[in-house]
N, CA, C and O atoms as a GROMACS GRO file, in nm:
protein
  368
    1UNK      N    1  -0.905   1.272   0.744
    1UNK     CA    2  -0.951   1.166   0.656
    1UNK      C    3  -1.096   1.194   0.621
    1UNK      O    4  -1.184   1.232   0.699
    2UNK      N    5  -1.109   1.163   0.468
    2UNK     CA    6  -1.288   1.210   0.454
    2UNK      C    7  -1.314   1.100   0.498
    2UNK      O    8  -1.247   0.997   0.510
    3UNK      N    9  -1.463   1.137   0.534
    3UNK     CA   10  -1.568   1.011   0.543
    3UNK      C   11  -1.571   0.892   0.463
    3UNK      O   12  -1.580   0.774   0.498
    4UNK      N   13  -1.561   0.945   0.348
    4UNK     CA   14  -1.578   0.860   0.237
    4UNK      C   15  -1.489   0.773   0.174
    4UNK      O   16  -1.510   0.730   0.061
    5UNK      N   17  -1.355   0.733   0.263
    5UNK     CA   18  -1.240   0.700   0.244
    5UNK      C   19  -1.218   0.618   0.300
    5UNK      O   20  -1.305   0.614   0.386
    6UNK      N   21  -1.131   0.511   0.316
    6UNK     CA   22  -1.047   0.418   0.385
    6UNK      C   23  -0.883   0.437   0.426
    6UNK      O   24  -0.822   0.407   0.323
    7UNK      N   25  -0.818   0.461   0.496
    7UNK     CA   26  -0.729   0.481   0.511
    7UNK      C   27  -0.649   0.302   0.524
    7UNK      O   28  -0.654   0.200   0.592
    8UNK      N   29  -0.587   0.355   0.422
    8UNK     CA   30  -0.500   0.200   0.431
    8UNK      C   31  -0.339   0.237   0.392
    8UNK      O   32  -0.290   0.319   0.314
    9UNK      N   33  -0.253   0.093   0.521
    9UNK     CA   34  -0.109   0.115   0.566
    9UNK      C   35  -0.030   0.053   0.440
    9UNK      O   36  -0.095  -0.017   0.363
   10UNK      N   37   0.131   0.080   0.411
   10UNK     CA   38   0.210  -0.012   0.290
   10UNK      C   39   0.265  -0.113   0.357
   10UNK      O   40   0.328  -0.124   0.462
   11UNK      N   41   0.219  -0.203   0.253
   11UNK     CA   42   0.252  -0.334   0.368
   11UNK      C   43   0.360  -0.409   0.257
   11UNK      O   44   0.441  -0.492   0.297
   12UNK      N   45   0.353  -0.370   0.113
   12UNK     CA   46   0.407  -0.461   0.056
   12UNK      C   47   0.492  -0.326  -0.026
   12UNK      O   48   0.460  -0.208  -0.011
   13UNK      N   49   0.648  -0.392  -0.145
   13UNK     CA   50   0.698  -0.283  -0.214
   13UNK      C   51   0.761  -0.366  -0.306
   13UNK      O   52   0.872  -0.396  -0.261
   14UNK      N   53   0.737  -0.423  -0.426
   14UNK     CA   54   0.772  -0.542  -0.535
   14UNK      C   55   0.821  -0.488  -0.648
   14UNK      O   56   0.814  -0.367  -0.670
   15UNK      N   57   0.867  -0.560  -0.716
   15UNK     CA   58   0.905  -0.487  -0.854
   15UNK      C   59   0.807  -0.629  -0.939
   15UNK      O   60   0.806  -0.751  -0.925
   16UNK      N   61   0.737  -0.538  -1.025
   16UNK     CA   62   0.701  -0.681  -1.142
   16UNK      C   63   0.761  -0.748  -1.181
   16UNK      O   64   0.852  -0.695  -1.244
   17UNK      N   65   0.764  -0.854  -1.179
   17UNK     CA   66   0.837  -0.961  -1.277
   17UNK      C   67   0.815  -1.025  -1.418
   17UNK      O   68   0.873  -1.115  -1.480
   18UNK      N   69   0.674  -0.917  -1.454
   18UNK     CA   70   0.665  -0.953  -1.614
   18UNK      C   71   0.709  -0.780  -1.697
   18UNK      O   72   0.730  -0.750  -1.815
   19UNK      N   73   0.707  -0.714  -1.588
   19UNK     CA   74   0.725  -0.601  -1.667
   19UNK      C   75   0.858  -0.539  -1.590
   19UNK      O   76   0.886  -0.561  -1.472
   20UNK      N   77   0.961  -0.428  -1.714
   20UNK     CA   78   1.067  -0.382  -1.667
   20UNK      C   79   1.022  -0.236  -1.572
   20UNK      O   80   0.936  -0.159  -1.615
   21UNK      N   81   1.068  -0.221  -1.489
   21UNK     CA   82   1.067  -0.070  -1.422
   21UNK      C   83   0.959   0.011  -1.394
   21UNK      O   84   0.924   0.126  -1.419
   22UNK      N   85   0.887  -0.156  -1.291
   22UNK     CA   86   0.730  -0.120  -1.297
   22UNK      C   87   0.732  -0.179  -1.156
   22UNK      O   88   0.749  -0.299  -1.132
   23UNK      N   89   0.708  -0.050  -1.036
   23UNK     CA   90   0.671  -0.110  -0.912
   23UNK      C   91   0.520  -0.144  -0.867
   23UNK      O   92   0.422  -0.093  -0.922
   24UNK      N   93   0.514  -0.236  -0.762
   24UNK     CA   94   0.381  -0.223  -0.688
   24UNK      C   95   0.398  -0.221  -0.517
   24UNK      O   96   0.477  -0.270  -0.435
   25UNK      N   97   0.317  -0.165  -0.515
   25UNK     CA   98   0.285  -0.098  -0.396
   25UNK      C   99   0.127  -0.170  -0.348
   25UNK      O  100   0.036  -0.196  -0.427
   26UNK      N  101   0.123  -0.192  -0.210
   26UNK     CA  102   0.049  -0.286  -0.167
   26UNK      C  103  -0.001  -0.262  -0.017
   26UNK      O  104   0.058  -0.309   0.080
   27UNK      N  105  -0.145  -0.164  -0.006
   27UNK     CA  106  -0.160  -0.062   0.130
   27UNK      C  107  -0.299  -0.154   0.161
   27UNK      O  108  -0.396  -0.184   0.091
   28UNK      N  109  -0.254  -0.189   0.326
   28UNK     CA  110  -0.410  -0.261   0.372
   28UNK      C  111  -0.445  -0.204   0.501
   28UNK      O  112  -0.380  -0.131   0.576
   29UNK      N  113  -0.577  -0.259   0.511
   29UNK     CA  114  -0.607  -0.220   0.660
   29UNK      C  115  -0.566  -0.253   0.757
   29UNK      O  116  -0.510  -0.362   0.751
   30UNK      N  117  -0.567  -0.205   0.852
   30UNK     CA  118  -0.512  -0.235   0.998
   30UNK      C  119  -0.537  -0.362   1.059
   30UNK      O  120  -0.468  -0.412   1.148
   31UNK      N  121  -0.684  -0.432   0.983
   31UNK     CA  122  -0.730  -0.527   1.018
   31UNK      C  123  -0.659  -0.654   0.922
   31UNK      O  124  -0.669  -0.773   0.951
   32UNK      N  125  -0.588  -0.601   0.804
   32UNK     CA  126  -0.611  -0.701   0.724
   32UNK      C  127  -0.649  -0.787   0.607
   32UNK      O  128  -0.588  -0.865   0.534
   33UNK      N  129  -0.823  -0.724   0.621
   33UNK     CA  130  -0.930  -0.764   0.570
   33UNK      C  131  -0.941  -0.730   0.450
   33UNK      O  132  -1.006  -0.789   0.364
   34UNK      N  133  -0.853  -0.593   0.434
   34UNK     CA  134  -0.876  -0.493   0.257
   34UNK      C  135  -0.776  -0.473   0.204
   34UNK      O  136  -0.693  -0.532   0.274
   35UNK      N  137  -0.748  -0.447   0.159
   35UNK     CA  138  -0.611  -0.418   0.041
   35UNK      C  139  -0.654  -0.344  -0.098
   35UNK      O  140  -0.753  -0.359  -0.170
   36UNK      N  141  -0.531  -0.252  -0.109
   36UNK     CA  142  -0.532  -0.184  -0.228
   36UNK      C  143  -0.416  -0.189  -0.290
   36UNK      O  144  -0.313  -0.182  -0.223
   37UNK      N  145  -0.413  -0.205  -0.450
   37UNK     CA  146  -0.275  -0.188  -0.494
   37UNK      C  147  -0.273  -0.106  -0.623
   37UNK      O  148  -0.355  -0.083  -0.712
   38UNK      N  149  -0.089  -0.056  -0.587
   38UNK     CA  150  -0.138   0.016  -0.675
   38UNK      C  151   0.035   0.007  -0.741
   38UNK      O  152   0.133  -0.044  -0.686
   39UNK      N  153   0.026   0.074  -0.873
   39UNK     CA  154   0.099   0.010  -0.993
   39UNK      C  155   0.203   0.158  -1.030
   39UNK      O  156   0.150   0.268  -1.009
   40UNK      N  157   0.311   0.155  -1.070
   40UNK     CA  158   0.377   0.295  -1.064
   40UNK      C  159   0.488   0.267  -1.145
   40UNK      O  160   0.571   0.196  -1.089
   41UNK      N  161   0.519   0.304  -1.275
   41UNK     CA  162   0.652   0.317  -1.333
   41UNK      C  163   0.743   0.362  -1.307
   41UNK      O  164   0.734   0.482  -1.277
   42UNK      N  165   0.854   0.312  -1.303
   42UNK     CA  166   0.962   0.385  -1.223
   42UNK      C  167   1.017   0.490  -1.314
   42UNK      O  168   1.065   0.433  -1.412
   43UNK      N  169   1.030   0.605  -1.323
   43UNK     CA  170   1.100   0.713  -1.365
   43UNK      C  171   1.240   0.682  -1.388
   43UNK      O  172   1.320   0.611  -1.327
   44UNK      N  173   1.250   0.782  -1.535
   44UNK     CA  174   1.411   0.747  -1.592
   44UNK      C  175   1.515   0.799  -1.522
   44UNK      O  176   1.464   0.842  -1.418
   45UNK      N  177   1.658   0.825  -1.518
   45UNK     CA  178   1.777   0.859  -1.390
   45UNK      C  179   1.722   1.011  -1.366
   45UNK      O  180   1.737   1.076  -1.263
   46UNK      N  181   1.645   1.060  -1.502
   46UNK     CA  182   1.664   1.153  -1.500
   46UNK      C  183   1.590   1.269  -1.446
   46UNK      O  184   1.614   1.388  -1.431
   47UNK      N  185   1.452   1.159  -1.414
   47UNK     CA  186   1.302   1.231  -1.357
   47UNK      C  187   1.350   1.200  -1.227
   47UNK      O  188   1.452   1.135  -1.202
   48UNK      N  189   1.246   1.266  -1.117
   48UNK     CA  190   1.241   1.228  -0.973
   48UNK      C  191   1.176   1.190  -0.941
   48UNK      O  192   1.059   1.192  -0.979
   49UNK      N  193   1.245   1.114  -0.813
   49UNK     CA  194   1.135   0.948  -0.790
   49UNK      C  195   1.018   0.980  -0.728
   49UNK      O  196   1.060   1.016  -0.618
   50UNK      N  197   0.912   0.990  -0.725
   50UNK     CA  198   0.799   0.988  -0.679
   50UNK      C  199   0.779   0.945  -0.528
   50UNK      O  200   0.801   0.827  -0.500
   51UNK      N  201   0.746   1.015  -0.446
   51UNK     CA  202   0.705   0.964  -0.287
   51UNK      C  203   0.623   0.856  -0.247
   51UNK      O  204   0.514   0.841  -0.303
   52UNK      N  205   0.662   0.777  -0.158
   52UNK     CA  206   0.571   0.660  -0.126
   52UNK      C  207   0.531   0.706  -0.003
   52UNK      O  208   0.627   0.727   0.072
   53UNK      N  209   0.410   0.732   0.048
   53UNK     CA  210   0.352   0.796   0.194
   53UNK      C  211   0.347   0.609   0.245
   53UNK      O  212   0.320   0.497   0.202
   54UNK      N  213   0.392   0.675   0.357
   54UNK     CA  214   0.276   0.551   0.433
   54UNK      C  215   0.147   0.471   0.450
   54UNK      O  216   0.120   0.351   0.457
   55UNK      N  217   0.083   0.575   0.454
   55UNK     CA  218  -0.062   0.541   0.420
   55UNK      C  219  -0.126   0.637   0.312
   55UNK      O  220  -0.074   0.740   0.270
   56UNK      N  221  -0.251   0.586   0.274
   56UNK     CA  222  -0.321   0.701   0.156
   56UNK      C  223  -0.411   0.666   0.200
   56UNK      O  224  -0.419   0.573   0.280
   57UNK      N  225  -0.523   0.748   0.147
   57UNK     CA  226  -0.659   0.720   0.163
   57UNK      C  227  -0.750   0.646   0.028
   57UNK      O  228  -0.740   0.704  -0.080
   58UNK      N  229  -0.812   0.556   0.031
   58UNK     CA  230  -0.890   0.536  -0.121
   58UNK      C  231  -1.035   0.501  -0.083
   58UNK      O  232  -1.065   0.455   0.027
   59UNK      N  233  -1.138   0.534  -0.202
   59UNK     CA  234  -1.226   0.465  -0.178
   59UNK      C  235  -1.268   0.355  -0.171
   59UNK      O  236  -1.230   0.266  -0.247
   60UNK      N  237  -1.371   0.333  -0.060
   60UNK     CA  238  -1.412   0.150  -0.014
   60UNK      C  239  -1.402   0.116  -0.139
   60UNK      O  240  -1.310   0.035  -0.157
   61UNK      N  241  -1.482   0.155  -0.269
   61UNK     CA  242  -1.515   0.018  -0.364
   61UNK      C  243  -1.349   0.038  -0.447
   61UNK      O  244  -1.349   0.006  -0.566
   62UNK      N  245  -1.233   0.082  -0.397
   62UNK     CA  246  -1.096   0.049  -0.472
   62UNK      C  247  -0.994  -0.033  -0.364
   62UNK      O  248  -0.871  -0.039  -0.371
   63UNK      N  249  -1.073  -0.086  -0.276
   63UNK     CA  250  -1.051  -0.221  -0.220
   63UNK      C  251  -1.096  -0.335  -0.248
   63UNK      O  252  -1.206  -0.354  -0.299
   64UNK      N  253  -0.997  -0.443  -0.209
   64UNK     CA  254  -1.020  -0.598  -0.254
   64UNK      C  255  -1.050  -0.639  -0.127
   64UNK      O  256  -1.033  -0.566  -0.029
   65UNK      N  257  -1.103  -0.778  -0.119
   65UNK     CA  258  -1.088  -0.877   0.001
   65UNK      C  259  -1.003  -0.943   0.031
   65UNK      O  260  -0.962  -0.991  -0.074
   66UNK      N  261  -0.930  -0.988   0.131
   66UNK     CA  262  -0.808  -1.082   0.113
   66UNK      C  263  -0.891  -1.213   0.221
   66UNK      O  264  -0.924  -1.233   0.338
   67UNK      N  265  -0.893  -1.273   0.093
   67UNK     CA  266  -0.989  -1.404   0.162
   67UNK      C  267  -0.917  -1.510   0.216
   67UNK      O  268  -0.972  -1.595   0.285
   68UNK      N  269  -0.774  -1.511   0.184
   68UNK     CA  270  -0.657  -1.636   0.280
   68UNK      C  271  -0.639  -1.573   0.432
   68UNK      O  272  -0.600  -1.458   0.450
   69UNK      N  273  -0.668  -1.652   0.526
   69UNK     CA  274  -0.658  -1.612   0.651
   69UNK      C  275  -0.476  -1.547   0.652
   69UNK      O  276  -0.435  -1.431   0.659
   70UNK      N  277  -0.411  -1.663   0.644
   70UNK     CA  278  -0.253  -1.636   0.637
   70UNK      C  279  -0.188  -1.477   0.592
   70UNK      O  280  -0.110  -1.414   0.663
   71UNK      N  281  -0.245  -1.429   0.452
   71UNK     CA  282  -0.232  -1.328   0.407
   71UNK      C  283  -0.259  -1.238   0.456
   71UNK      O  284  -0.184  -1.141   0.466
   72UNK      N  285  -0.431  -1.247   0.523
   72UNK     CA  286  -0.491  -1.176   0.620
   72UNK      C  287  -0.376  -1.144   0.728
   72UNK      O  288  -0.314  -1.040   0.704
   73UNK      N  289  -0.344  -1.199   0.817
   73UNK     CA  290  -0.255  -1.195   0.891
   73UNK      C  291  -0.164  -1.130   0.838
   73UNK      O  292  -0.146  -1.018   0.884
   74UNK      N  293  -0.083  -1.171   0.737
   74UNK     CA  294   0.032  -1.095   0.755
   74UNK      C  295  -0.008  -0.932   0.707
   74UNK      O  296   0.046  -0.842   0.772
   75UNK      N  297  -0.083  -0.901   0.616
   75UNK     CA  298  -0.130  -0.797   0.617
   75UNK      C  299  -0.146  -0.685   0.743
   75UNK      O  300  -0.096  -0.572   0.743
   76UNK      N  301  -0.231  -0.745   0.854
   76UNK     CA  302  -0.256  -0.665   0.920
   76UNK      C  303  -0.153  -0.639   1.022
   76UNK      O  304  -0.153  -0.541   1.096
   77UNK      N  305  -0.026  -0.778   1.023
   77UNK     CA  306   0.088  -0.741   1.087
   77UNK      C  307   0.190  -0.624   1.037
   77UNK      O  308   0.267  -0.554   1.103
   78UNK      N  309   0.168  -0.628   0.918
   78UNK     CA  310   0.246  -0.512   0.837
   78UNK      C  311   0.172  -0.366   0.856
   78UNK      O  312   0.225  -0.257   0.879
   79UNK      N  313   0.089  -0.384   0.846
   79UNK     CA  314  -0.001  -0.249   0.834
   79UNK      C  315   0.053  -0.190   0.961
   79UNK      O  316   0.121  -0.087   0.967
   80UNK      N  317   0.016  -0.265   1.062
   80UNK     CA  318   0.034  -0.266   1.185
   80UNK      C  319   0.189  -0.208   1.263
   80UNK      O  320   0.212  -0.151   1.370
   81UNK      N  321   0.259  -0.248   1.168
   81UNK     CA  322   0.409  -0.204   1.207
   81UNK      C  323   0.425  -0.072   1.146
   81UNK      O  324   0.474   0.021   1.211
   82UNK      N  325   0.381  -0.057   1.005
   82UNK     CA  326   0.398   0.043   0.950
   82UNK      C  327   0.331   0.197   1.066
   82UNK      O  328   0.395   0.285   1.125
   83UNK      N  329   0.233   0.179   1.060
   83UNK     CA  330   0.121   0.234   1.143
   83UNK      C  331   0.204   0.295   1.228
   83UNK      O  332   0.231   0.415   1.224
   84UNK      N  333   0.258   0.196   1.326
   84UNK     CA  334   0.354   0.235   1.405
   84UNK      C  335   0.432   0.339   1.433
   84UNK      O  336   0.426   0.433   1.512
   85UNK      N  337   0.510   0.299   1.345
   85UNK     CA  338   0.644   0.357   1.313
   85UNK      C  339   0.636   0.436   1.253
   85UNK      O  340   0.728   0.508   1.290
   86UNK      N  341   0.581   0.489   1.166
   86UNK     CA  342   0.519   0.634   1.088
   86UNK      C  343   0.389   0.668   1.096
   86UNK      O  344   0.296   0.595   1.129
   87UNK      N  345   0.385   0.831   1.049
   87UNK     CA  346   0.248   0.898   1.031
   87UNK      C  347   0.235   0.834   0.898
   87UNK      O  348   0.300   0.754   0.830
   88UNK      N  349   0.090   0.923   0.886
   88UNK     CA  350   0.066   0.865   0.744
   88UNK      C  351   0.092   0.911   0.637
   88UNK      O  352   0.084   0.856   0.527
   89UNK      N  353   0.134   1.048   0.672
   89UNK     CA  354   0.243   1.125   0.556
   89UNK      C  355   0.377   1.101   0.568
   89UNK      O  356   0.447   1.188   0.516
   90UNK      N  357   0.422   1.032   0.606
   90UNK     CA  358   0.576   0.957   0.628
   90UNK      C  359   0.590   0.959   0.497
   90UNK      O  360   0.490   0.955   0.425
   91UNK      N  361   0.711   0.966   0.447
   91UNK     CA  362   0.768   0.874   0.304
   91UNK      C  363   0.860   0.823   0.360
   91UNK      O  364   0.950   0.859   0.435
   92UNK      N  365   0.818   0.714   0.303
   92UNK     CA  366   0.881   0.524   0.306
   92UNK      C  367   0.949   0.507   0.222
   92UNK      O  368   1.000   0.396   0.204
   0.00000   0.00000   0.00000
């Protein structure tokens, strides 16, 4: 992991609901506290689907705050399981 990075777990895996064949993906810290998301079109039958790692790395300022304690929580319970149960080059 560089220095200059955050390593954050997938805690979340949604499909939009204003847009067709448009996932999000939703990686936080271990703590909770940060979150990153990130936005991915789903490929036609005919392309191949793109890998979801477990964790990625991003930079601090392409994190948010998650200022609801509740969320907080469940965040870092997810991260936390993920973490777990896979490396961080896992695909999920």
């Amino acid at each position: 992991m560089a220095e200059d990075t955050v390593r954050v777990w997938l805690v979340e895996r949604t499909y939009a609901d204003d847009e067709q064949n448009m996932l999000i993906l939703v990686y936080a810290t271990l703590d909770g506290a940060r979150y990153h998301r990130k936005e991915r079109a789903l490929p036609s039958l005919h392309e191949g689907i793109p890998e979801t790692r477990a964790a990625i790395e991003v930079a601090p300022d392409q994190l948010g705050a998650v200022t609801d304690p509740e969320e907080r929580s469940y965040y870092a319970a997810a991260a936390g399981r993920t973490a777990d149960n896979h490396d961080p080059d896992d695909t999920v």
